[in-house]
N, C-alpha and C positions, 0 to 999 in steps of 0.2 A: 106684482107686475114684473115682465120681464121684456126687456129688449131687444127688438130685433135687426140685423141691421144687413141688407143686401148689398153685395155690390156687384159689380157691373165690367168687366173690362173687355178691353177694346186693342186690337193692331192697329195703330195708324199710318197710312202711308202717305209719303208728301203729295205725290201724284199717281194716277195711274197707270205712269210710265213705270212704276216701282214695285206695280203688283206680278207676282206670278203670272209666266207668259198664257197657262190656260183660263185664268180669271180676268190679265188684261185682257183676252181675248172674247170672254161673255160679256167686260164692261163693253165693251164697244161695241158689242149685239145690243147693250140696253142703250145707249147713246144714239146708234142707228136707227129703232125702235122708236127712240123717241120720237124722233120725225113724223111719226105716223099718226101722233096723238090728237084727239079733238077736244081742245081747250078755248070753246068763244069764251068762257066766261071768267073763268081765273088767269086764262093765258100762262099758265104752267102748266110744264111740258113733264112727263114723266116714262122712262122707258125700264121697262125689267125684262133679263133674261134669266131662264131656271136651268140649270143644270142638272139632268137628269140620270140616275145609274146604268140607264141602258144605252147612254152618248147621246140621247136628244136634249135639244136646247129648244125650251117653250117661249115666245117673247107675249110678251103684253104693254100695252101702252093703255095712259090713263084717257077713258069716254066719257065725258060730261054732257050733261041733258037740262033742259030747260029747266024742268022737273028734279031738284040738285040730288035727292036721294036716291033718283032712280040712275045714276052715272056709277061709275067704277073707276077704281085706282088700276094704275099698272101692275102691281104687282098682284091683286085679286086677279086680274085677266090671266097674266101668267098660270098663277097656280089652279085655278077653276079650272084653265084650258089644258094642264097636265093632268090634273085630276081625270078630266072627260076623255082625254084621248089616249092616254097611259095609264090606267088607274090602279096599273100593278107596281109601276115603277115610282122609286123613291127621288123624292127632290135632292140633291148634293147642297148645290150652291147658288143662290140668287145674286145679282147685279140689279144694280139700282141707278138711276141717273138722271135729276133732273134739270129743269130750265123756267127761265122766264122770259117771256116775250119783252119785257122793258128794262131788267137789270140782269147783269153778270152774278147767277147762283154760283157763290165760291162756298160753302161752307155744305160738308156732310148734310145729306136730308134722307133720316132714317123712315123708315112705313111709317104709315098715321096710325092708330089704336084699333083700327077696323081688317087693318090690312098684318096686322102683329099678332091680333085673333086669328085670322084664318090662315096664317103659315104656322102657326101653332096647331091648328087641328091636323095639319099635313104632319108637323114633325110628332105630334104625341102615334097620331097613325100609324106611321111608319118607325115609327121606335127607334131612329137616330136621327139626330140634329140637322138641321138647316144651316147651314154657314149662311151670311148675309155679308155683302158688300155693298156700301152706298158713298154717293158722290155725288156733290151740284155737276154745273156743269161744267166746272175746272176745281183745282184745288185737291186739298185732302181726300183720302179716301177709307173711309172707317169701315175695321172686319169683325164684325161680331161669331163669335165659333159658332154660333147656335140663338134661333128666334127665345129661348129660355133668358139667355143673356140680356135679350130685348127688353121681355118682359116676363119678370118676376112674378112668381104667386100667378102663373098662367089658370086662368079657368079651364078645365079639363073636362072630356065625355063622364069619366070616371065620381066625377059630384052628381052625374044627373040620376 
């Protein structure tokens, strides 16, 4: 038997006042974003902005449905909607930022495992990395260089 051991690291900034003026600039596409989201049921708010290589910025906000499997996170809408309308162009950099309707989200809230898959099929796709920024709705703000960072031992096209 042999040992394996991953790790993981991270930029962290105190706030988003701290980050580079072109990523402050996408968190506050995903912040604005958020506003647009339909959350009757969790009442958490979710906004992503994708930064794209050919200067477009794709937003997405999270859709919930009665029916909970059939809603989407923000950042599938994002990357699904760059996929569909750019599907030449590679993702740079995602922005993250979410909320809750009853308390003050202060603490980093990275993609859920559904949403870490499918910015993974974009980055193995495109054959460079995802940068990812995320952030409640004040507070820290955590950089991971690349969705691999995220998540280790990514399932890949290349096993099927």
């Amino acid at each position: 038997m042999e040992k394996l051991t991953i790790t993981s690291t991270f930029n962290v900034y105190q706030s988003a006042d701290e980050l580079p003026e072109d990523v402050k600039d996408l968190m506050q596409q995903a912040v604005e974003v958020r506003k647009t989201s339909y959350a009757p049921y969790s009442h958490f708010h979710v906004g992503a902005a994708a930064l794209l290589d050919n200067g477009r910025v794709v937003l997405g906000s999270n859709q919930e449905n009665a029916a909970y499997p059939s809603g989407l996170c923000a950042e599938r809408v994002a990357v699904f909607q760059a996929g569909a309308v750019y599907p030449d162009a590679k993702i740079i950099k995602i922005a993250i930022s979410a909320a809750a309707e009853d308390k003050v989200v202060d603490s980093p809230i990275p993609p859920c495992g559904s949403c870490r898959q499918a910015i993974a099929e974009y980055e193995s796709k495109q054959e460079t990395p995802v940068e990812i920024y995320f952030m409640g709705e004040t507070g820290k703000v955590y950089h991971s260089p690349s969705l691999q960072n995220l998540l280790p031992l990514v399932f890949e096209s290349k096993y099927l």
